[in-house]
N, C-alpha and C positions, 0 to 999 in steps of 0.2 A: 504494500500500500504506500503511496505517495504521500509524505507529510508535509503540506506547507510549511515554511517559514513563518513566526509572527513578523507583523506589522511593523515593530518597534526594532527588529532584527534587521530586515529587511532596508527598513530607511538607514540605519546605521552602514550599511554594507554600500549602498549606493552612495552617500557622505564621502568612506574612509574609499573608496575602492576596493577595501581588501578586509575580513579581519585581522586582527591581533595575534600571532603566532601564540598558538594554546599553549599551558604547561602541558610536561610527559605526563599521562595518567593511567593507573593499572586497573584493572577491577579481576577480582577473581573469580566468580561464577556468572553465568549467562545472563540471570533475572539482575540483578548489583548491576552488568555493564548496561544492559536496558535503558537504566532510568539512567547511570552516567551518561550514557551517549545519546537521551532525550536533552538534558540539558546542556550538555555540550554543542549538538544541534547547528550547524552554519559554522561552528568556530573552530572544531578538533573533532578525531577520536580516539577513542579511549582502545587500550589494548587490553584484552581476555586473556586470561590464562588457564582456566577449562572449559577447551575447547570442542566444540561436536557432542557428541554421545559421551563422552566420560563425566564419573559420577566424583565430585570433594569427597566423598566418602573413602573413595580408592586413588585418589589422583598421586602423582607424582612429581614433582618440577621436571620441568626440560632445561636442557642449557640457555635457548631461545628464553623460557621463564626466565629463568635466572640473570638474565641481560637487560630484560623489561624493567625487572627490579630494582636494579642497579640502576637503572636510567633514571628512574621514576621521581618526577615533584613532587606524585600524589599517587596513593593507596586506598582503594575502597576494597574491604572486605566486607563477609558478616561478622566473626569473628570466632573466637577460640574453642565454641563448639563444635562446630560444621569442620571447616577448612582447615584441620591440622597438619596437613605438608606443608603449610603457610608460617604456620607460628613462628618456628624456628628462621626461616628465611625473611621472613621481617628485619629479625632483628639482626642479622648479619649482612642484609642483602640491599635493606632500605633504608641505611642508618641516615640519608638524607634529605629523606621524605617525609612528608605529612601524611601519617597512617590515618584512617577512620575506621574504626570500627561501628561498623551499623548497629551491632545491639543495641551500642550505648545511647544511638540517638533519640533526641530528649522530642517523645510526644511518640515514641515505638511500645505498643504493648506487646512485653514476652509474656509467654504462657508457660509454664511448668511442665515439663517432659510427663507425661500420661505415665505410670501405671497401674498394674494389675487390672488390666483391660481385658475384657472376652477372652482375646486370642493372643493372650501371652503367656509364653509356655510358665511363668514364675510365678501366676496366680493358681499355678493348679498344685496341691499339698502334697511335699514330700518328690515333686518333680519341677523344681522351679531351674534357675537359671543355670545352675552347675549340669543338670542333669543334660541340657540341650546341647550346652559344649559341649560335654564329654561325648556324648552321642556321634557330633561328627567331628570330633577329635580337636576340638580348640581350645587350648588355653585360655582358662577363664580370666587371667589378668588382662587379656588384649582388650577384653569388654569391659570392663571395669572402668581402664584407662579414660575407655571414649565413654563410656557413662558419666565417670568424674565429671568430664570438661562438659556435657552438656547436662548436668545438674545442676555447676554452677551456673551457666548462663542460659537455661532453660531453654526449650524448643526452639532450635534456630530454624525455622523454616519461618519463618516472620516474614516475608516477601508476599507471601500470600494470600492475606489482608491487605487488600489495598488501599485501607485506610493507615495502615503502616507505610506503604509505601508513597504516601502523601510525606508524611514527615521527612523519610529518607530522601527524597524529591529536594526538600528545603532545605538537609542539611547540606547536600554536594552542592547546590549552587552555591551557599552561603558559603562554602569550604574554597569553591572556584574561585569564586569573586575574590575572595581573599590571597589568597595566589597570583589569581589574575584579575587584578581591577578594571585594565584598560579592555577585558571582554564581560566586565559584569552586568551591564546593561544586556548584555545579551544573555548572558546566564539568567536574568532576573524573567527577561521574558519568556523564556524558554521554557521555565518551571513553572510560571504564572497557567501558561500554555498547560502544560503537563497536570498540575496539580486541576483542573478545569476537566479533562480530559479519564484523570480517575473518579472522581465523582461519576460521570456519564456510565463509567465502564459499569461501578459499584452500582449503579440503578438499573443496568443490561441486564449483568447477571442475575442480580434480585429475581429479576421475571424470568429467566431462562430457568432456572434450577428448582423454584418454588413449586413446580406442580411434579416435584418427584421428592421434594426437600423431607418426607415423612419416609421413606423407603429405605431398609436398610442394607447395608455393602459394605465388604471385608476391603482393605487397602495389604498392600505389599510389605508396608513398614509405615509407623504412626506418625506421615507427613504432614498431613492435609487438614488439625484441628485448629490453627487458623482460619482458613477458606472455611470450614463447616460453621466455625463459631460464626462468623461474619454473616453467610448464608444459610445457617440454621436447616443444616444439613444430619442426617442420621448414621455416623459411621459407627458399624457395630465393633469395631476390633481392626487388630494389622495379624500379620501372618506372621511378622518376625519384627522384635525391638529390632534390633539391627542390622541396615542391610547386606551386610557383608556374611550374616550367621546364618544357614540354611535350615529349617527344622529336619530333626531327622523323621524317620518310619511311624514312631510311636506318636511324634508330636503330629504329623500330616492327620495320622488317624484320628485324632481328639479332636483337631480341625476341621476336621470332614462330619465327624458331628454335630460339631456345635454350628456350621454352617446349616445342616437340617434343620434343628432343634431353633435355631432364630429364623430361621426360613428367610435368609438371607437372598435379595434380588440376584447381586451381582459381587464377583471378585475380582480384583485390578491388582493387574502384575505393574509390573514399570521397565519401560524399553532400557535401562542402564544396566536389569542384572536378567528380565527373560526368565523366568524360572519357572521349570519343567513342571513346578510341582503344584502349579495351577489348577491343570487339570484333573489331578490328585485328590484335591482337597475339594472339588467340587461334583466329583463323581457319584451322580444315583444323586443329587439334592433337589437338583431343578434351578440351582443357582445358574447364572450367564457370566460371563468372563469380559473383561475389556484392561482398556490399557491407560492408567494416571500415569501423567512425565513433570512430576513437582520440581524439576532441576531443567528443563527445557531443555534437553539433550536432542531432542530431533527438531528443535526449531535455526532457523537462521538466525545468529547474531543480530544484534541491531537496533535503532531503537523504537521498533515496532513489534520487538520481542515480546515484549512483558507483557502488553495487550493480549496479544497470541497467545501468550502461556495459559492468562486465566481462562479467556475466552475456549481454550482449547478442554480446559481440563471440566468446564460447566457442561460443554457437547458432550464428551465423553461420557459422562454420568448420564445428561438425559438420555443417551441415545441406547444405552444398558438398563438403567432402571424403568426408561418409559417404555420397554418392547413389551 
């Protein structure tokens, strides 16, 4: 889709002949560079660092990453929950830069990491979360670790309220501007622009999802209780706390129950891990299958991403819960 320029951009560009040579700017996952490069918009763009289909969950730096880094005036991550190949290369990488971390931004509601939900193996007595590693053979410290960081900084999937993503909107301009004064008029309108732009989205969706918003559906792993809360949606459970942990034999079985037993619409895999065990856990229920991408992994970069992402993941669900 073709985004106009505002107005105020537009007259400025005809004025100077040229913009302002942007600062370097990084962002690390797809929905983060979105809104940076809505408000960047006419002036720069921003560089991504997980790129296509790969998931923060499993990423790794690349050399190319790590030169980004190095380069960079300005860092937008989400922070120390999500993106941990990051932490570390922050602060080795970017000691010159203006880091943000999105949690922190002031007018962002986090939400407290879910458990003991339907379909987590640690709710069920005497087979909670050791029992699930051990099963398919992982060390139970690895999860711990990444539980730790997202305990403390609670559910990072906050991009998917996009009334959160209003504030993170206000903070990159305001972080731009600052950086770059001589493009802040144009950052200003760009977010003006933007923040105008998620209201409309946030009233779309309202209507798109509302006449399935009572219907229940298993998710992949427990992304999406932003998006629900906002849109008052019914998720009955996820299939796995974490995506990297596969349930084993015993856990598929307990899931393919309790999939009955709530007579659950639909369960959604996610294009970054595919897992076999979908069809598994929905067999003999009556449940239907579809596909949530809360990390935009099959979308084009850009900054008509983040649109796409919500918009994309609202179809999804009607088009699974309303058959």
């Amino acid at each position: 889709m073709h985004r106009s320029l505002p107005l105020a951009l537009v007259t400025a560009l005809l004025l100077t002949g040229t913009a302002n040579a942007a600062p370097s700017v990084v962002a690390s996952i797809k929905p983060v560079h979105s809104l940076v490069a809505a408000v960047m918009e006419g002036v720069g763009e921003p560089t991504l660092l997980v790129k296509g289909n790969a998931s923060p969950h499993t990423y790794a730096l690349r050399p190319s990453d790590a030169g980004a880094l190095q380069n960079a005036d300005l860092v937008f991550w989400t922070g120390h929950g999500l993106e941990l190949f990051l932490a570390d290369a922050l602060e080795t990488l970017s000691i010159d830069a203006t880091v943000v971390e999105l949690a922190e931004t002031p007018g962002v509601t986090l939400l407290p990491v879910r458990e003991g939900g339907a379909f987590e193996a640690h709710e069920h007595e005497g087979e909670g979360h050791d029992h699930a590693h051990e099963e398919e053979g992982h060390e139970e410290h690895g999860h711990d670790e990444e539980d730790g960081h997202e305990h403390e900084e609670g559910d990072m999937h906050f991009w998917l309220d996009p009334q959160n993503a209003k504030a993170m909107v206000s903070l990159i301009a305001e972080t731009l501007s600052e950086a770059d004064p001589e493009n802040a008029k144009a950052y200003a309108a760009n977010a003006e622009r933007e923040l105008t732009e998620l209201d409309a989205l946030t009233a779309e969706i309202e209507e798109t999802v509302a006449p399935v918003a009572d219907r229940p559906f298993i998710v992949f792993h427990d992304a999406y209780q932003y998006f629900e809360n906002r849109f008052g949606l019914t998720v009955a459970g996820s299939i796995t706390v974490s995506p990297e942990v596969m349930p084993g034999a015993q856990r598929i079985n307990e899931l393919n129950a309790r999939v009955a037993e709530l007579d659950a619409a639909c369960v959604f895999a996610e294009p970054q891990f595919e897992p076999t065990i979908i069809s598994a856990i929905t067999g003999g229920t009556g449940a239907r299958t579809g596909v949530l991408d809360p990390e935009a992994g099959l979308l084009t970069e850009g900054p008509d991403l983040y649109p796409e992402l919500l918009r994309g993941i609202a179809a999804s669900l009607v088009d699974c819960l309303g058959e």
